[in-house]
N, C-alpha and C positions, 0 to 999 in steps of 0.2 A: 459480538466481538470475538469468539471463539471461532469463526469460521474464517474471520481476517489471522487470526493465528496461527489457525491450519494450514492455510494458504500459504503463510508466509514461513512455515514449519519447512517447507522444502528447498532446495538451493536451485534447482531448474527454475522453477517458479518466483523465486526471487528474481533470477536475470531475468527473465520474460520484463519482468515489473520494470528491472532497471532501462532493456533494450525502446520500451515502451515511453520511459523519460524521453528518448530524442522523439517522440510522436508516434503518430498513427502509424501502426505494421499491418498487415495482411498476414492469416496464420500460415502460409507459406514462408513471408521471408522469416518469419520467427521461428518456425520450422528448422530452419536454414541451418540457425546456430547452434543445431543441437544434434544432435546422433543419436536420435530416438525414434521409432515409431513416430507413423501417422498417430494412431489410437491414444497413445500414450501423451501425444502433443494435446491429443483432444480432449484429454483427461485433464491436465494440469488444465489448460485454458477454461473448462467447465467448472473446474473449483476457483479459480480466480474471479470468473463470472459470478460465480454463486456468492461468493464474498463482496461482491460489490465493487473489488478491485478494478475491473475496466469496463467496459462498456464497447459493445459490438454493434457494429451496422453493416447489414448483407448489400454487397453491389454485385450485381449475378449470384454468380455460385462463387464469388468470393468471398471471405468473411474479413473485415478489418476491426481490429484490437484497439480501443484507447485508453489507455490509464486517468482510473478517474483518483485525483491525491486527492479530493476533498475526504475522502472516506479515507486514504490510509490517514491523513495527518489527526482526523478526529479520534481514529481507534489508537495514535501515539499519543493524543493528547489525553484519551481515558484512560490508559494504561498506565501514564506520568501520572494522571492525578491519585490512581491507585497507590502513588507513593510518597504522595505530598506534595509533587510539584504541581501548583493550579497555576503556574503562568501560560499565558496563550504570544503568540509570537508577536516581537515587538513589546514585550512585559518583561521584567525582570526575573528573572528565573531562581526563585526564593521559594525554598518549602515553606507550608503552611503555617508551620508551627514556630519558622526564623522571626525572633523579635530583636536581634542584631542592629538592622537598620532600620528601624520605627524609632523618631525624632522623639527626644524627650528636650523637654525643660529645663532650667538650672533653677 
């Protein structure tokens, strides 16, 4: 989980993730949106990789980027449960410890 939070420790790196919501980019046009270095693109992209964040497949000497959410949504949901919330989506979203709404008897 530490190296999805390294990842996502940066703000280049975050957009990357979001530009990646609308699908598959080539690290050109991802490139594109940003005023940085080639190198520097290749940097963030190899820690995102490393995190497990997206998922690359070479066509020529192209490289295209896919975000994979299973992995961030599992490192938001251990990170939640680090706080008490174990609900998973579509559950009610009740800390662990909430006995508010568990039906009692009269």
């Amino acid at each position: 989980m530490n190296k999805i939070f390294k990842a996502l420790s940066d703000p280049t790196r975050r957009q990357v993730l979001q530009l990646l919501r609308k699908g598959p980019l080539t690290a050109g046009e991802l490139a594109a949106h940003f005023s940085v270095s080639k190198p520097t693109m290749s940097a963030h992209f190899l820690v995102l990789k490393e995190a497990g964040l997206v998922d690359t497949k070479k066509d020529g000497k192209t490289v295209i980027y896919r975000l994979k959410i299973s992995v961030l949504e599992d490192a938001l949901l251990g990170f939640a449960q680090i706080f008490g919330m174990e609900s998973r989506p579509g559950e009610e979203n009740i800390p662990a410890n909430n006995t508010e709404n568990k039906e009692t008897s009269s």
